[in-house]
TITILO-746506 format. One line per 5 residues: number of its first residue (from 1); for each residue x, y, z of N, C-alpha, C. Coordinates in steps of 0.1 Angstrom, whole numbers, m for minus. Atoms other than C-alpha are relative to their C-alpha. Example, Ala and Ser with C-alpha at 12.3 -4.5 7.8 and 13.67 -1.06 7.14 Angstrom:
1	9/m12/0/123/m45/78/9/12/0; m9/m11/0/137/m11/71/m8/11/8;
***
This chain:
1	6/10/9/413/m47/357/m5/7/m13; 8/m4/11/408/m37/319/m14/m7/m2; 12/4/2/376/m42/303/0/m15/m3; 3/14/5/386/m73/286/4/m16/14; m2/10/m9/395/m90/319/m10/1/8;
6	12/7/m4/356/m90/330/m2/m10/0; 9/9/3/337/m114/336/m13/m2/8; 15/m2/m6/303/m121/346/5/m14/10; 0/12/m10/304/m137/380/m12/m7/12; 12/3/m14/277/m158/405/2/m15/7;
11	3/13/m3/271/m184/427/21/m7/8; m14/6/m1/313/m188/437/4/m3/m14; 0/7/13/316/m197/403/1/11/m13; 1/m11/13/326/m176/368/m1/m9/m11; 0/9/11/318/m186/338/8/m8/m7;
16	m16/13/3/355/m197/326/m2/m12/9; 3/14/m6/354/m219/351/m10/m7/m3; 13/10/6/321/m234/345/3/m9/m13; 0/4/10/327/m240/312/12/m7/0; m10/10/m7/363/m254/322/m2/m13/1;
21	m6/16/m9/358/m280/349/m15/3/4; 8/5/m12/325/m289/361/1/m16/1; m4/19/m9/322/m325/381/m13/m3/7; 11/2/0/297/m347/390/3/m15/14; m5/10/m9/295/m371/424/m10/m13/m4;
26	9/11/5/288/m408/409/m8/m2/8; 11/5/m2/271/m414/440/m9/5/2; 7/m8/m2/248/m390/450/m6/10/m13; 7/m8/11/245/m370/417/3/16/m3; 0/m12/5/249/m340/424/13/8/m7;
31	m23/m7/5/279/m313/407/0/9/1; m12/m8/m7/305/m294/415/5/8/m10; m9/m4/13/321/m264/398/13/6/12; m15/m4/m2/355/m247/401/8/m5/3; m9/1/m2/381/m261/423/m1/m15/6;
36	3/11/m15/363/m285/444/4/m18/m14; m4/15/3/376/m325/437/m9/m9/3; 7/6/m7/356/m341/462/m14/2/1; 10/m2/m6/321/m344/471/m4/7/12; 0/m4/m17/308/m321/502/m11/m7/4;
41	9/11/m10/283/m344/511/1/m11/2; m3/14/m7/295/m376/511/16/m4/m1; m10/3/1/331/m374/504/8/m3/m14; m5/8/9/334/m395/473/8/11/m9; m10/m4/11/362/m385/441/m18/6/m10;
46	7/m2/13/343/m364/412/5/0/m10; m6/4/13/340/m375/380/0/14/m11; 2/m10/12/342/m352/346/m16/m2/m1; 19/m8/0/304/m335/341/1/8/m16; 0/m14/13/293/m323/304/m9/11/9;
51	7/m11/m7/282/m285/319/m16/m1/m7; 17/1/4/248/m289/301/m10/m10/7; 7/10/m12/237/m317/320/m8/1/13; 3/m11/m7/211/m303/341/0/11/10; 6/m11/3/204/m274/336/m8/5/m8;
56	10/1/5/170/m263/330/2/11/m16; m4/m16/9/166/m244/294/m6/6/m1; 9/m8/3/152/m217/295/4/16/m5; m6/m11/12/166/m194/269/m12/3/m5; 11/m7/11/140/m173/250/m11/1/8;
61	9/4/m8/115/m182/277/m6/15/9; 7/m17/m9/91/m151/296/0/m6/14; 4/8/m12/93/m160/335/m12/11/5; 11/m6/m5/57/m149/349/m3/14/m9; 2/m12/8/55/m123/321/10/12/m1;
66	m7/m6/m3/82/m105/332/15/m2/m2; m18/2/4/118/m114/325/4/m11/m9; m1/3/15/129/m125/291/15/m9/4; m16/5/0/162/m156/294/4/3/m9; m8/m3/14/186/m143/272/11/m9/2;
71	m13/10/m2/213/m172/283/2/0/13; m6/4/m7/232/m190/306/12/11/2; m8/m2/m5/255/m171/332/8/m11/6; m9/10/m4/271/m196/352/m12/m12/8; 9/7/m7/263/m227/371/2/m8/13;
76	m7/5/m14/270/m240/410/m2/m9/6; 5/11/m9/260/m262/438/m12/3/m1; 10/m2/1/232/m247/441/m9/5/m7; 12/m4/6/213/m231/412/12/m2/m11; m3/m3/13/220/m221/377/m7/19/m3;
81	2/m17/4/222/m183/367/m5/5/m10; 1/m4/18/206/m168/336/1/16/2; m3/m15/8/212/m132/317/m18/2/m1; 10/3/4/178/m121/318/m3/17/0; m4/m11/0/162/m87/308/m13/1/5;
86	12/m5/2/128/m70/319/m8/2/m11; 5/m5/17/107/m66/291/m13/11/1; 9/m10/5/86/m38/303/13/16/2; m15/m9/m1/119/m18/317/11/m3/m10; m12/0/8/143/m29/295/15/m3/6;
91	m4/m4/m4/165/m33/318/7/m13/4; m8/11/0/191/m63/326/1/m4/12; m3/m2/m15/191/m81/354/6/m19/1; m8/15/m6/204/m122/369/m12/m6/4; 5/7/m9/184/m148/377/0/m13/1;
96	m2/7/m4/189/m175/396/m6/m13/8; 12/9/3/170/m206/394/7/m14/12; m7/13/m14/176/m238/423/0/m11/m8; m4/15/7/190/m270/409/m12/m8/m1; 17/9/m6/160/m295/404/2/m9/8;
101	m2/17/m9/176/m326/420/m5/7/12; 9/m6/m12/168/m298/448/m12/2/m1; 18/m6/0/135/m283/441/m9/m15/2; 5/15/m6/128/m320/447/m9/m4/8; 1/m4/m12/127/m311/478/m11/11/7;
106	1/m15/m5/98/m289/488/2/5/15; m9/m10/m11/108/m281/522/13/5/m3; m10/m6/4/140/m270/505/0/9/m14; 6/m12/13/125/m250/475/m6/10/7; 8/m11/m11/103/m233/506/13/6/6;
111	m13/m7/m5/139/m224/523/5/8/m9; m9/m11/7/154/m213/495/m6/12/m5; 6/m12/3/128/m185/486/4/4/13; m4/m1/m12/128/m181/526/13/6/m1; m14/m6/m3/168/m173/529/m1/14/m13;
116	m1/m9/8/163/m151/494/m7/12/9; 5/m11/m9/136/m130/514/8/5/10; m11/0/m9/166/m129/542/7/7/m6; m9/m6/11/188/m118/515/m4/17/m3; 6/m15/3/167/m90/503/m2/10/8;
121	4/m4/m10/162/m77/533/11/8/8; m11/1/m7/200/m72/540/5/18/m8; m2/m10/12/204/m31/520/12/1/7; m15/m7/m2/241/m28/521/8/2/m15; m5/0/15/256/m16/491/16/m12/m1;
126	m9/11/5/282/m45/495/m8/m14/1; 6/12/0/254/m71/496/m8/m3/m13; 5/m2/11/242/m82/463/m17/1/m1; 12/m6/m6/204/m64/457/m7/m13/m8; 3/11/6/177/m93/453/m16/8/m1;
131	17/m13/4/144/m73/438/m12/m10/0; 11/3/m6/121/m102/437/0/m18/m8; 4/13/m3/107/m141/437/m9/m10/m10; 12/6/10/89/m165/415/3/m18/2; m10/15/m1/92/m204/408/m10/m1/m11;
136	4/3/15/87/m221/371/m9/m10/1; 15/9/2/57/m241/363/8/m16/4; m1/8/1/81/m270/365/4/m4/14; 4/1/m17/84/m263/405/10/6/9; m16/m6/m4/119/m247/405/m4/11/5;
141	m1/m16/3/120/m216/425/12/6/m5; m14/m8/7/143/m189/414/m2/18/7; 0/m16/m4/148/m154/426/9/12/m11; m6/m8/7/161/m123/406/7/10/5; m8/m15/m9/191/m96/416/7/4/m9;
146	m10/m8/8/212/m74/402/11/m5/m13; m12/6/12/236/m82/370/11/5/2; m10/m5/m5/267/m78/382/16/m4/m9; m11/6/12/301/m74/357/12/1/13; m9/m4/m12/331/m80/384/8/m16/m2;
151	m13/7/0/362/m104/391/m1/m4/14; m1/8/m7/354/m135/410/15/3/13; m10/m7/m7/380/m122/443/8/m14/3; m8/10/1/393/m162/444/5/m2/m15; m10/1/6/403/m157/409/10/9/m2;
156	m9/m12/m1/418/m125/411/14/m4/7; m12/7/m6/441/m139/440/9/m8/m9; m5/14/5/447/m172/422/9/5/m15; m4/m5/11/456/m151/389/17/7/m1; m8/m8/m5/476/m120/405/8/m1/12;
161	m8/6/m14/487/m134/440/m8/14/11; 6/m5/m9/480/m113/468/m6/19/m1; 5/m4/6/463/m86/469/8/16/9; m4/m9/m3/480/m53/479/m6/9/12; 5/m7/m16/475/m37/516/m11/12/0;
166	19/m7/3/450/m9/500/m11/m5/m5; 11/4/10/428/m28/478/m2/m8/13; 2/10/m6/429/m55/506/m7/10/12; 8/m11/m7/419/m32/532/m14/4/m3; 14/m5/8/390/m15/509/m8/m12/m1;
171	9/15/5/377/m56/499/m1/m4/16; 5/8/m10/378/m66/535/m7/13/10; 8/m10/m8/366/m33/551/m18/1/m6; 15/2/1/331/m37/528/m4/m12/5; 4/11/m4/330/m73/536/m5/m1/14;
176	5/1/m13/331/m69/573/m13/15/3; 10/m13/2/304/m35/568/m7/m12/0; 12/5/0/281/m60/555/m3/m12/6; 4/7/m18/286/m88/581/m8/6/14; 1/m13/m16/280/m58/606/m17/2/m5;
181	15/m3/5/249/m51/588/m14/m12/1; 7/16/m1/234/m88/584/0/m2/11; 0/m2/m13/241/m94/619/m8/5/6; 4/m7/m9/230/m66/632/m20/m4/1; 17/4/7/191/m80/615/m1/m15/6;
186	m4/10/m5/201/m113/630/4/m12/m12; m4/11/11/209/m131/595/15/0/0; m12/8/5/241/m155/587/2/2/m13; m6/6/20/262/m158/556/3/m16/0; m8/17/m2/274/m193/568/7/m10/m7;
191	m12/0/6/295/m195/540/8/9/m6; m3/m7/7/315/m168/536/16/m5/m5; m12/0/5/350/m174/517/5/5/m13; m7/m7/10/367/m162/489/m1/m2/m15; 2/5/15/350/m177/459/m13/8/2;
196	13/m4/3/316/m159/470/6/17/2; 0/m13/m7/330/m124/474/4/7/m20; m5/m4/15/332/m103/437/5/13/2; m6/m13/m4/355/m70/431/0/0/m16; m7/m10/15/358/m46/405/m2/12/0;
201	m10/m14/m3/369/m11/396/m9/13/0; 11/m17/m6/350/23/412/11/9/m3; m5/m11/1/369/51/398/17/m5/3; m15/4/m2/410/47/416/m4/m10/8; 2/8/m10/390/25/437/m9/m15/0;
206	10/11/m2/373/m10/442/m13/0/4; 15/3/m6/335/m21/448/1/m14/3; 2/14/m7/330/m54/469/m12/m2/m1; 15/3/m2/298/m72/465/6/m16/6; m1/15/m4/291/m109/489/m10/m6/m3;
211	10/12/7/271/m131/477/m5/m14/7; 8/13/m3/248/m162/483/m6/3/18; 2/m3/m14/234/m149/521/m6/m14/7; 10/12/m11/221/m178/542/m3/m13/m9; 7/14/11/220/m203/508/8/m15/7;
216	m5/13/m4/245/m226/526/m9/m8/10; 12/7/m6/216/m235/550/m9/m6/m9; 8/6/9/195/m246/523/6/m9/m2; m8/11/4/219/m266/507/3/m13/16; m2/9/m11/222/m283/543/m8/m3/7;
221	15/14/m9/190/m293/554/m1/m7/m13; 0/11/11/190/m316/516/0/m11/8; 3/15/m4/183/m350/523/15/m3/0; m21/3/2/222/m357/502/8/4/15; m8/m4/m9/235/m335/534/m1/m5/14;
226	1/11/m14/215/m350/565/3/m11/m1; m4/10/1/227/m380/554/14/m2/4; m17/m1/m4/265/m373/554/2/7/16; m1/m5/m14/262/m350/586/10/14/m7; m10/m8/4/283/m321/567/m2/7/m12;
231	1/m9/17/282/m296/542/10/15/m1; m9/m13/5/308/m269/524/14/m4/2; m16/4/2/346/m269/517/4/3/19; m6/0/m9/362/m283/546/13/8/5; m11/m11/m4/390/m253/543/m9/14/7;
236	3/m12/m2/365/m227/553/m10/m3/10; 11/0/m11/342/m243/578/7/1/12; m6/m4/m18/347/m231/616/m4/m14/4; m4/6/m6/359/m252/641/m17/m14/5; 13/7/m2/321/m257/655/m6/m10/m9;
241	3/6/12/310/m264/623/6/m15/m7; m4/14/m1/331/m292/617/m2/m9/10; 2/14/m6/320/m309/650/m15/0/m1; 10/3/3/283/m310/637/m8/8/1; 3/m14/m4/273/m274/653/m7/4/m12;
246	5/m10/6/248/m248/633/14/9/m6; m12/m13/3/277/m222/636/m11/12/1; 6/m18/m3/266/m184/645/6/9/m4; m9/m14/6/278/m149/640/15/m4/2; m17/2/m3/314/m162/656/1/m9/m14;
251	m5/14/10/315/m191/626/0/13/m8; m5/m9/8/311/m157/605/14/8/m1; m13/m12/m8/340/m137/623/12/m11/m10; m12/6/m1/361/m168/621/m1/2/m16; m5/1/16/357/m174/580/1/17/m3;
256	m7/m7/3/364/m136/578/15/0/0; m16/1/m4/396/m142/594/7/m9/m11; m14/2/8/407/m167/567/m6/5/m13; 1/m11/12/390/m145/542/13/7/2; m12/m8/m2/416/m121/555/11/m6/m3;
261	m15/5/1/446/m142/554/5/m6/m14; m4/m1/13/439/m153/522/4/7/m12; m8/m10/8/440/m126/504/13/11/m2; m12/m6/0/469/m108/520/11/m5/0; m11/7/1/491/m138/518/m3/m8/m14;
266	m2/5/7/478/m153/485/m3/m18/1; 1/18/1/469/m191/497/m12/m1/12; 9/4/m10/443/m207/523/5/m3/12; m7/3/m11/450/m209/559/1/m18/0; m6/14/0/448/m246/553/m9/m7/m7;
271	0/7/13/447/m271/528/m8/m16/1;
***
């Protein structure tokens, strides 16, 4: 990957895309970026979304005295990312603020710090590092981690096609490291697939980072989700999981397995 084929990636979501296609479910509200069509919570068709449509602004803004927005990174199901820098360090870092329709929610504003603490807690150099916690006067929390420049690994595929038996090896040998690791602490990813995993280039060699740890549980106790009975792209949820189940370390194993298949054949084990 040359330099100019960066991009800043979070959330399953890169900025092209964002700015692309986001989508908006008429009935429920909430929106969708990248690929998704459908609603995961109740099913219905999404419509076209202008991407500014909330999201909070907080460009130029000091959060708790400490971290300066310098702009929007991207924006997901579940939060909105900003560029933000230290202003006693100097020093650049991501943060990542919870949608409000959610923060709505405070038993689901209290989870989502909750799973972030879960997150932070996880040191694997393939797990993205989350240094620390706040929430904005207006009730949002948000957490702060690493700024990370790297190539979304579902657009890489979708770009390039499959991904060559060493590189693929190297991207799925850190992935399952930091399963092994999470696990071993007793924490879930519970959504892991191929839009949350980022790669880019270490010397002749790749760096893997996974992303979002345990946020698909937040997003699934929402009111929008106990309603429907279901939450996340129905190509990547285990078997359990589709009949109404939590899911455990096996629901992890399994969505490695079509992690794996995806990327050494180039498509989803199923559609």
């Amino acid at each position: 990957m040359s330099p100019d084929q960066t991009l800043l990636l979070f959330d399953g979501v890169d900025k092209d895309d964002v700015d692309a296609a986001r989508w908006v479910c008429a009935r429920c509200g909430m929106t969708q970026s990248g690929d998704a069509r459908f609603c995961p919570f109740d099913g219905e068709p999404l419509l076209a979304h202008s991407p500014e449509r909330g999201v909070p602004e907080l460009t130029g803004r000091v959060l708790d005295g400490r971290y300066r927005i310098l702009g929007v990174v991207g924006s997901g199901t579940m939060g909105t990312v900003y560029r933000a820098e230290h202003v006693t360090l100097g020093r650049q870092l991501a943060v990542k603020v919870l949608r409000p329709e959610l923060a709505r929610e405070p038993l689901l504003a209290e989870q989502f710090l909750l799973e972030a603490r879960v997150a932070a807690s996880i040191d694997h150099p393939a797990v993205v590092a989350i240094t620390d916690f706040g929430q904005l006067p207006s009730g949002e929390p948000y957490f702060v981690m690493e700024l990370l420049e790297g190539v979304q690994l579902s657009r890489l595929v979708r770009q390039k096609g499959p991904l060559t038996l060493p590189a693929a090896v190297s991207v799925l040998h850190s992935v399952a490291d930091a399963l092994r690791a999470a696990h071993a602490l007793g924490h879930l990813h519970r959504n892991l697939r191929i839009h949350n995993v980022l790669v880019g280039r270490m010397g002749r060699g790749l760096w893997t980072k996974v992303l979002d740890f345990g946020l698909a549980r937040v997003a699934g106790r929402s009111s929008l989700t106990r309603a429907s009975g279901l939450y996340g792209d129905p190509r990547y949820l285990s078997p359990e999981e589709i009949g109404g189940a939590a899911g455990d370390a096996l629901s992890d194993v399994y969505g490695f397995g079509l992690l794996a298949f995806e990327v050494t054949t180039g498509r989803a084990a199923f559609e």
